[in-house]
C-alpha positions in Angstrom: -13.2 -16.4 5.2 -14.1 -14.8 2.0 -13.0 -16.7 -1.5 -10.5 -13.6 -2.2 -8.3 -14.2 0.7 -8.4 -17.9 0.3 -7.4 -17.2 -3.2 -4.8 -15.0 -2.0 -3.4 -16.6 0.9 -3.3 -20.3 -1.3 -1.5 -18.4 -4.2 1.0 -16.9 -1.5 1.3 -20.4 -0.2 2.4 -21.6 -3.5 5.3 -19.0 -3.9 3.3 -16.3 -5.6 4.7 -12.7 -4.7 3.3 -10.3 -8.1 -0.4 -10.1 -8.9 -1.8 -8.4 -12.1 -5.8 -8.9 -11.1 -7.9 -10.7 -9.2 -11.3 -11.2 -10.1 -14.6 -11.5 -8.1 -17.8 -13.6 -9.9 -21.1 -13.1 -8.8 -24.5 -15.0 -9.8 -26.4 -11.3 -8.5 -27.7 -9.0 -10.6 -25.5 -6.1 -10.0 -21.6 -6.4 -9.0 -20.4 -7.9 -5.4 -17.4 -6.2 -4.6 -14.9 -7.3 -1.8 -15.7 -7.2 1.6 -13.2 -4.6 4.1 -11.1 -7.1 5.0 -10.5 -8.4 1.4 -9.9 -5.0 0.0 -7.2 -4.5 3.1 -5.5 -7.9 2.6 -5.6 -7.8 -0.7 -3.8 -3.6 -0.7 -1.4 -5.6 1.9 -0.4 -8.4 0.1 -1.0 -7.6 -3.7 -1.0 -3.5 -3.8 -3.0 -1.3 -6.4 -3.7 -4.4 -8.9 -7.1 -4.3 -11.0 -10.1 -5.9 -9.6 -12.3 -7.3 -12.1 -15.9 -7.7 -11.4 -18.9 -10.0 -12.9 -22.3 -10.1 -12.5 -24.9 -13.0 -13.4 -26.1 -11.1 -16.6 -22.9 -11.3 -18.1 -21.5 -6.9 -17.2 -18.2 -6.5 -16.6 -16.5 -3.9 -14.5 -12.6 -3.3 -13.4 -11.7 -1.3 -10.9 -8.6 -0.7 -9.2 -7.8 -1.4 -5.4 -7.1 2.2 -4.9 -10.7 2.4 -5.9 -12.3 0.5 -3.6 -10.1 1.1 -1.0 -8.9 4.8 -1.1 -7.3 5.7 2.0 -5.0 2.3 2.8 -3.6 1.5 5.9 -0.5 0.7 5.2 3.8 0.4 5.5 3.8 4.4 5.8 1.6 4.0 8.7 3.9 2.2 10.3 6.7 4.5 10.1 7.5 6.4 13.4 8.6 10.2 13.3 11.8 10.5 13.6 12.4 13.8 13.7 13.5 15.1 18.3 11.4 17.8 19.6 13.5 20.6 20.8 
């Protein structure tokens, strides 16, 4: 499991429910965004918050989850039509 989740899930754990940012550090040259399954989890559990990014030469990037994950899966998905057929 990838550090965002784990961050995630822990500050969940601890009675977290409203998130601002979460940021990803990377030693690489150029940014290291989060994985598919981070940037779902993270849409599922903490919404459009910004996602700041570091790289080892000191850039900065933020981005926001809508960003990196543009077309969510998510509670709207879920809904079922509701409307008879005639």
């Amino acid at each position: 499991m990838c550090a965002e989740r784990t961050a995630l899930f822990k500050a969940i754990s601890e009675g977290e429910r409203k998130f601002k940012a979460i940021a990803v550090a990377s030693d690489e040259r150029g940014f290291t965004e989060p994985c598919g399954a981070c940037r779902q989890v993270i849409m599922d559990l903490a919404g459009d918050i910004d996602v700041i990014l570091s790289d080892g030469r000191g850039g900065m990037r933020i981005m926001r989850m809508r960003e990196l994950l543009p077309h969510p899966f998510g509670a709207t998905n879920l809904k079922r039509n509701t409307r008879k057929k005639s």
